[in-house]
N, C-alpha and C positions, 0 to 999 in steps of 0.2 A: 504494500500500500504506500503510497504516495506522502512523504511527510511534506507540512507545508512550514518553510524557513523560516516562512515571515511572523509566525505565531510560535517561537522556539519557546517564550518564558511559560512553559510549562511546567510548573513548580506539581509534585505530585497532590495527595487529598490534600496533603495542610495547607494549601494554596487559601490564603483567606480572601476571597472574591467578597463583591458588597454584597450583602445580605446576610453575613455569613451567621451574624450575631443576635438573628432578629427573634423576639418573643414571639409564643405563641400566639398572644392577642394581635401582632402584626396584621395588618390586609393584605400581606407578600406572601406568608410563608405560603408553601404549599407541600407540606412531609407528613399528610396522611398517612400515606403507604410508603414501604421501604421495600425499593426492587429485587426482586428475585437474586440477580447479580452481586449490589452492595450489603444483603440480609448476612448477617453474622450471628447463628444462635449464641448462647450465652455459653452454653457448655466447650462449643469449641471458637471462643474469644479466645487471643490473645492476650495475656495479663502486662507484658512491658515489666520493665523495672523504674521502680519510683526512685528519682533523684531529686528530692528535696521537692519544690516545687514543681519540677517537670516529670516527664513518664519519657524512658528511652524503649522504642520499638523494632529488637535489631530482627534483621531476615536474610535467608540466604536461601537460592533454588538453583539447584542442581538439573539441567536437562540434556538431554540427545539427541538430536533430529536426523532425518533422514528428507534429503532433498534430491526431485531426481532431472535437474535442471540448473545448478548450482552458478551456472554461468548467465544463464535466462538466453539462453540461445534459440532460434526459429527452429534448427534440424542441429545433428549432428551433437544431443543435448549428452553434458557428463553427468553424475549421479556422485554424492557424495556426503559423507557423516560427517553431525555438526556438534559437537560440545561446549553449552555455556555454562558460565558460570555467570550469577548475578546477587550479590552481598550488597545490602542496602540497612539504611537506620533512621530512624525520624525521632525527633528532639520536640514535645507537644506540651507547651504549659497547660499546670488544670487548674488556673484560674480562674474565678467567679467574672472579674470582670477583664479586659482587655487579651490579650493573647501575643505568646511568643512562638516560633518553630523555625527548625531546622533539619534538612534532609543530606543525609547523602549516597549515593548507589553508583554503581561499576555492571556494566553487560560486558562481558567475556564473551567472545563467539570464538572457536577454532575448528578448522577444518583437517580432516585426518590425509587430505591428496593435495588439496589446492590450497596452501598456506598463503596464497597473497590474496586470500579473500577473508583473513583473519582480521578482524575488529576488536577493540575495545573501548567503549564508552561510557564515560562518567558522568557523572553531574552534582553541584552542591548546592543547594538553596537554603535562602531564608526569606522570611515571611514575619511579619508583625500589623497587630490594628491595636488602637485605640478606641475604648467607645467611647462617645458623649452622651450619649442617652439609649435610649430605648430606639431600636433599629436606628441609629447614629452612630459613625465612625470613620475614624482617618486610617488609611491603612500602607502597607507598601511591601515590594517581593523585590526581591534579587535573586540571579540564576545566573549561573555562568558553568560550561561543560564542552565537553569534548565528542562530537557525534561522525557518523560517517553518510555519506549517499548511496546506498546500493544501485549495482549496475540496470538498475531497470527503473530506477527512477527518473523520470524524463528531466529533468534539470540538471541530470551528469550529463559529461561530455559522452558522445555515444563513442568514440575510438579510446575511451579508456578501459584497462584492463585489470583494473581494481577500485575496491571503494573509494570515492572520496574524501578525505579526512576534512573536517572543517571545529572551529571554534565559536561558540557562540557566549555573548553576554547579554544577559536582557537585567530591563530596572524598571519599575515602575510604580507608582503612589497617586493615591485619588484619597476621597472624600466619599459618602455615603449620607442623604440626609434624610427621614423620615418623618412625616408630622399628618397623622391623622390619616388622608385619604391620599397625601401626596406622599415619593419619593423622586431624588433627583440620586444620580450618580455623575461623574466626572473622573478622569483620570487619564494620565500623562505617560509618556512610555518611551522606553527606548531600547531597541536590540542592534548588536553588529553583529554580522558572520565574516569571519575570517577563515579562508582557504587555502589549501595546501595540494603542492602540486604532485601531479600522479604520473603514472608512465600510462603509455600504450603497449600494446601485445607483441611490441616490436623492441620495448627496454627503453624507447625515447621518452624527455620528460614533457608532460602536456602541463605548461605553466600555467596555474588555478586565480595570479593575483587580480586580472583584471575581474573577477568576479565577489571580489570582497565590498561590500557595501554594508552599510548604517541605515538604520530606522527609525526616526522621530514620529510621535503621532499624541493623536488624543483624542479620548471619545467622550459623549456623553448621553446620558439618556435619563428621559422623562415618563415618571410612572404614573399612573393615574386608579386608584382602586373604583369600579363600577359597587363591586361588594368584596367581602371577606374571601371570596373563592375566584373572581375574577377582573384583570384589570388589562388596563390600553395603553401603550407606550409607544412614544417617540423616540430614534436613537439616531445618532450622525457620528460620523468619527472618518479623521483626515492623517495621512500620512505623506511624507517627505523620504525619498529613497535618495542616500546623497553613496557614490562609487567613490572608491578611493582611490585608486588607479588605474581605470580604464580606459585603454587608449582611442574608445571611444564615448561617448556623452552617453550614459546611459541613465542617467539621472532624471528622478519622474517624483510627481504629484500626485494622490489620489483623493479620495472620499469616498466612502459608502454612508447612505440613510436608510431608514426602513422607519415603516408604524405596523406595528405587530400586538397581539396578545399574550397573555399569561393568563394559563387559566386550571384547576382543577375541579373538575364533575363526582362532585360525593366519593368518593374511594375507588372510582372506576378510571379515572383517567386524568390524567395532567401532565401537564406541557406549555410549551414557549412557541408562537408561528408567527413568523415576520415575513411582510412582500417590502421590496427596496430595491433599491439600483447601487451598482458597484461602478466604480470607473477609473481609471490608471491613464494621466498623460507627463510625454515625453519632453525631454527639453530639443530632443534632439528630433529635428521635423521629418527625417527620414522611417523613423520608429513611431508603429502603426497605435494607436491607441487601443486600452483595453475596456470595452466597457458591456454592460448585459444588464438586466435585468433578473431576481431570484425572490426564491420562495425558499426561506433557512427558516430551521426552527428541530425542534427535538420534542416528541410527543412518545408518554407510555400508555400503555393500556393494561388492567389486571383484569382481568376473566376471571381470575381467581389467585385466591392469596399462592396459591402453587406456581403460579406463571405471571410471566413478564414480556407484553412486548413490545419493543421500541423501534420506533420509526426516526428516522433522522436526517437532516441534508446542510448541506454549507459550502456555501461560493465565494471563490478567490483569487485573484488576481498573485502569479505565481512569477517568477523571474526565472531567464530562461538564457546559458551560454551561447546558444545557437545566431549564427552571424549573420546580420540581418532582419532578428527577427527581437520582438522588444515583448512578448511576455505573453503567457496563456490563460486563459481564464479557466479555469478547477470547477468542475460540481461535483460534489463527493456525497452520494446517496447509501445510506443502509439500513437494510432491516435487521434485526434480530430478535432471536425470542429465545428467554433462558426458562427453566421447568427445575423445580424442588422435584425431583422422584422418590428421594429418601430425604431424611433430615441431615444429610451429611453429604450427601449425593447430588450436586448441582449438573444439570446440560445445558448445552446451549447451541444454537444454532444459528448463523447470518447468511444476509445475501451484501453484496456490497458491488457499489457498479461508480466508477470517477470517469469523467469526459472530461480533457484536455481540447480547447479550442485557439489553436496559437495564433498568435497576430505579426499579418505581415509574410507568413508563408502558406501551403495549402495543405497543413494536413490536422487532423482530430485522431486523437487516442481515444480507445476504451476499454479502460480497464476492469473485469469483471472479478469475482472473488467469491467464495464457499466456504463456512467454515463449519465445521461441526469439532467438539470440545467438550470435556468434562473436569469438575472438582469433588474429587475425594477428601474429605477431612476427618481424618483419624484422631485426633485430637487437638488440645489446642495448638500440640508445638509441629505437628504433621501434619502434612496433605501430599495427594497428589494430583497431576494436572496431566490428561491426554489432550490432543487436538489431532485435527484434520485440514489443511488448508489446501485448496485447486482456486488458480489465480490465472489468469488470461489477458494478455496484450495484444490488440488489432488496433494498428494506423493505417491510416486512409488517407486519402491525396497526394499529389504530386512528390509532395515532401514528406510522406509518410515512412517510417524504419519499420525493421523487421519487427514481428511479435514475437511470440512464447505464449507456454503452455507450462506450468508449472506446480509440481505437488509436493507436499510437505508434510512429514508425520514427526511429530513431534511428544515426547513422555518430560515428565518431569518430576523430582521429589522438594518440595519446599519444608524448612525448617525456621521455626518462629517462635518469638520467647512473646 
């Protein structure tokens, strides 16, 4: 699946987003129900160790995979064993009011034939809010890590013959304010990607700096509660994409708006659906503009306290090495439905489908994707995790690249205090 760069500050759960703090008697909340997916019985919680004021959350998962496409090649596909390792720990004050956290985790991937397709990636954040009141608060995240591009992600260069390593930092603090039937949100942000250069299949190095760039932005958005279960919101939010060394202008403006809802129906359904316009322009007149129209939003549904399912989608304007051409617009649609079949026994199932529409050249991607997966939890310090992934790439147009076809069986043991 397709990560999107430009939303790297993905601090993990303890990411204090606005609302994070709000009372029950709020007109926002909406945590009737707790999905299938996030439900943690009590018997197999994790307990942490308490340090003083805080609870440390350490984890570690051990897995194997078996990919038989490792290269993401059209024909002529290789097959190959994968072992990660992934040791992570979160720092969560449990305090009455405000809140402190800190995370940090390591993805280990190695391959047992094709070692230049070995990754590791880290990342550290922290996370702090102040409240002022009752659903009121100032908040702020830092994140800064070490990620790669796999070869089938359309924003590598296609003649590379290994991941691309990249750095990222993101920062960012807002405001939260609540009063009765109104809230407002604001918040300011900034991420860099810095890149690092890769070879081709041939040992030569494909130099990554002209594609290092910085992101200033800011959003904000206007709530409106109709009642306690349903409310109407405005949102806008502008960004500035400034290159560092590019020996061509690639430097762009955007905005996206939307008026959308927030809404939960008695115990059976709740969700966020926004319609808006997205749009990306160039400094440089030769680089085509990115702009469309979308329908984002993330809606569950419970049939029943056993089952979960979630529908989902979100539009993007994506930056893209390819010469000549100034950036693709992203729909990333999925379904999935996860099932309680035991009390320890989670499944789940997804479909997932992302259209790439580049600008400036003639070709669309579409990427499709299967997943079937399970959770075994043996107690609180054990589980284990099977999956199933088949993933498929078709480009079209003129300038369209080869696909793939591609499967992946994956086991795993997680251990957690």
């Amino acid at each position: 699946m397709t990560k999107s760069k430009l939303l790297t500050a993905v601090i993990p759960a303890i990411l204090f987003c606005p609302g994070f703090a709000l009372a029950d008697t709020s007109n926002f909340g909406r945590d009737r129900n707790v999905s299938v997916a996030d439900r943690m019985p009590d018997e197999y919680r994790p307990l942490g160790f308490r340090l003083g004021a805080f609870m440390l959350a350490p984890k570690l998962e051990l897995g194997v995979a078996s990919n038989d496409n490792v290269l993401y090649r059209p024909t002529d596909t290789v097959s190959d064993t994968q072992i990660s390792v992934m040791p992570s720990a979160t720092l969560t004050s449990n305090w009455s009011r405000h809140a402190l956290s800190a995370t940090a985790s390591v993805d280990s991937e190695s391959y047992s034939k094709y070692s230049d397709q070995n990754t590791t990636q880290w990342t550290v954040a922290a996370a702090g809010r102040l409240d002022i009141q009752r659903g009121s608060n100032i908040f702020a995240n830092a994140s800064f890590g070490q990620r790669y591009e796999a070869l089938y992600d359309p924003s590598s260069p296609r003649s590379a013959a290994e991941p691309v390593k990249y750095d990222t930092s993101d920062l960012s603090a807002g405001v939260v304010w609540e009063q009765n039937r109104i809230r407002m949100t604001g918040i300011l942000n900034y991420s860099k990607l810095n890149f690092f250069d890769v070879r081709d299949a041939n040992g030569n190095i494909l130099s990554q700096d002209g594609r290092d760039f910085a992101t200033t932005g800011f959003s904000g958005r206007l709530d409106y509660a109709i009642s306690p279960s349903v409310s109407v919101y405005g949102t806008y939010s502008g960004n500035n994409r400034d290159y560092q060394s590019s020996s061509v202008n690639r430097n762009s403006h955007g905005y996206s708006s939307a008026l959308g809802t927030s809404f939960e129906i008695t115990s059976l359904m709740r969700g966020e659906v926004e319609v808006g316009h997205i749009e990306q322009k160039y400094k440089n007149s030769a680089f085509k503009p990115a702009s469309g129209s979308f329908i984002n939003g993330k809606v569950e549904y419970f049939p029943t306290q056993l089952m979960t399912v979630t529908l989902s989608s979100r539009s993007s304007v994506q930056e893209t090495p390819d010469i000549g051409v100034s950036s693709f617009l992203s729909n990333n649609t999925n379904l999935r439905i996860d099932y309680e079949l035991l009390r320890p026994l989670l499944l789940h199932a997804s479909y997932g489908l992302i259209s790439d529409d580049y600008k400036g050249e003639d070709r669309t991607d579409r990427r499709t994707s299967f997943e079937l997966g399970g959770r075994y939890m043996m107690s609180r310090r054990v589980s284990f995790q099977g999956q199933y992934q088949y993933s498929k790439n078709d480009s079209t147009g003129s300038a369209g690249i080869p696909g793939y076809v591609d499967n992946l069986f994956r086991i795993s043991l997680v251990l957690q205090y």
